[in-house]
C-alpha positions in Angstrom: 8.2 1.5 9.3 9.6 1.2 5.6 13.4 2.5 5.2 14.9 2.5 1.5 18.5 2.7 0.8 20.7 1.1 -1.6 23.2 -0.2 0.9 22.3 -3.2 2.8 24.8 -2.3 5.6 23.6 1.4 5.6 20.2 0.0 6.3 21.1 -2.3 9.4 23.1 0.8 11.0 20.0 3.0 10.6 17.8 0.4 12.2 20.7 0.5 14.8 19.7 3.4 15.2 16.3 4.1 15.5 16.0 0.9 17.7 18.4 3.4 20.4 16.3 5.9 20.1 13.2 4.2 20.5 14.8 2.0 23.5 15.2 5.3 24.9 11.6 6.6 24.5 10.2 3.1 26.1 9.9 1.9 22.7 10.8 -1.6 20.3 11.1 -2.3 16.8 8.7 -5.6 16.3 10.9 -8.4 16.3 9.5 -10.0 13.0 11.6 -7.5 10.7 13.1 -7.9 7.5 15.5 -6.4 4.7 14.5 -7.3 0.8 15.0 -5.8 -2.5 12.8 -4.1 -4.0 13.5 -4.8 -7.4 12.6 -8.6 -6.9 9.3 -8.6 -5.4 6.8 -5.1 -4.7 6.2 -3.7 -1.0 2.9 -4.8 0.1 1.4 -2.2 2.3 -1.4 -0.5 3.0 -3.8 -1.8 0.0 -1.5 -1.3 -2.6 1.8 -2.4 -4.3 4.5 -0.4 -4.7 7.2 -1.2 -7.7 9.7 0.9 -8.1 9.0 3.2 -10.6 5.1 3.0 -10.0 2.3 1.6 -7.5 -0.7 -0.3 -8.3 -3.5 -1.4 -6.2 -3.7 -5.1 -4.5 -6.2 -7.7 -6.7 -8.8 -7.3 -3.8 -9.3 -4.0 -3.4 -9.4 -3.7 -7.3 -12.1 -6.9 -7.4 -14.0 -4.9 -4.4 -14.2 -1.5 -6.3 -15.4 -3.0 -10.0 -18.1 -5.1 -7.8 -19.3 -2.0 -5.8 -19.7 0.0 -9.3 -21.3 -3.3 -10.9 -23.9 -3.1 -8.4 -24.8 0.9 -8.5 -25.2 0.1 -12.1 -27.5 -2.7 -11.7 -29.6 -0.8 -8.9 -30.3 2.2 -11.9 -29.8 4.8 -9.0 -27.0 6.3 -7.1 -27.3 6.9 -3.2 -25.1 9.2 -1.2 -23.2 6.9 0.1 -22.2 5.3 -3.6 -21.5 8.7 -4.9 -18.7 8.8 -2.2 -17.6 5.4 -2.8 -17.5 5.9 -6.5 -15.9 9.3 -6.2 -12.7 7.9 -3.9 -11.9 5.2 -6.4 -12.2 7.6 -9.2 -9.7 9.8 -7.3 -7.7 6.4 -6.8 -7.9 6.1 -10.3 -6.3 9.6 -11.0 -3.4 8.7 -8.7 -2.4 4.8 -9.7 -2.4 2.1 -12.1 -5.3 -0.2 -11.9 -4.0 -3.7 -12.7 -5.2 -6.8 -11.4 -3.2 -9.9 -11.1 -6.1 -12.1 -12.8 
């Protein structure tokens, strides 16, 4: 669960409170939780980065799409299964920023 707000004390009485209601639904927060700000370091979640102001996609996932379309290329012909692969990262491509960290 990600919560945003500006207020540091705002966000420990809304954990408050969703830890009540989910003590009442047989349910617990994980114990390892934490509070940062965003503005010093990104959110990593989920295969991607998010800044605010924009998201980009983690180094991996960025080094495992340009190998996977390295190797269709080298092949000379596209299966099925690459033109799906190769489709989702173009629609990835539509949506964020592509910047690697290397």
């Amino acid at each position: 669960m990600i919560l945003f707000h500006k207020n540091k004390k705002e966000l420990h009485k809304i954990r408050n409170f969703v830890n009540e209601y989910l003590y009442k639904e047989g349910l617990q927060i994980k114990e390892n939780w934490t509070l940062f700000k965003v503005d010093s370091r990104p959110i990593d979640f989920m295969g991607f980065r998010f800044y605010r102001g924009y998201t980009t996609l983690r180094c991996g996932i960025f080094l495992r799409m340009k190998r996977r379309i390295k190797k269709i290329y080298k092949k000379g012909k596209i299966t099925k299964t690459d033109a799906g692969a190769v489709m989702s990262y173009h629609r990835l491509d539509k949506k964020y920023k592509f910047i690697s960290d290397t």
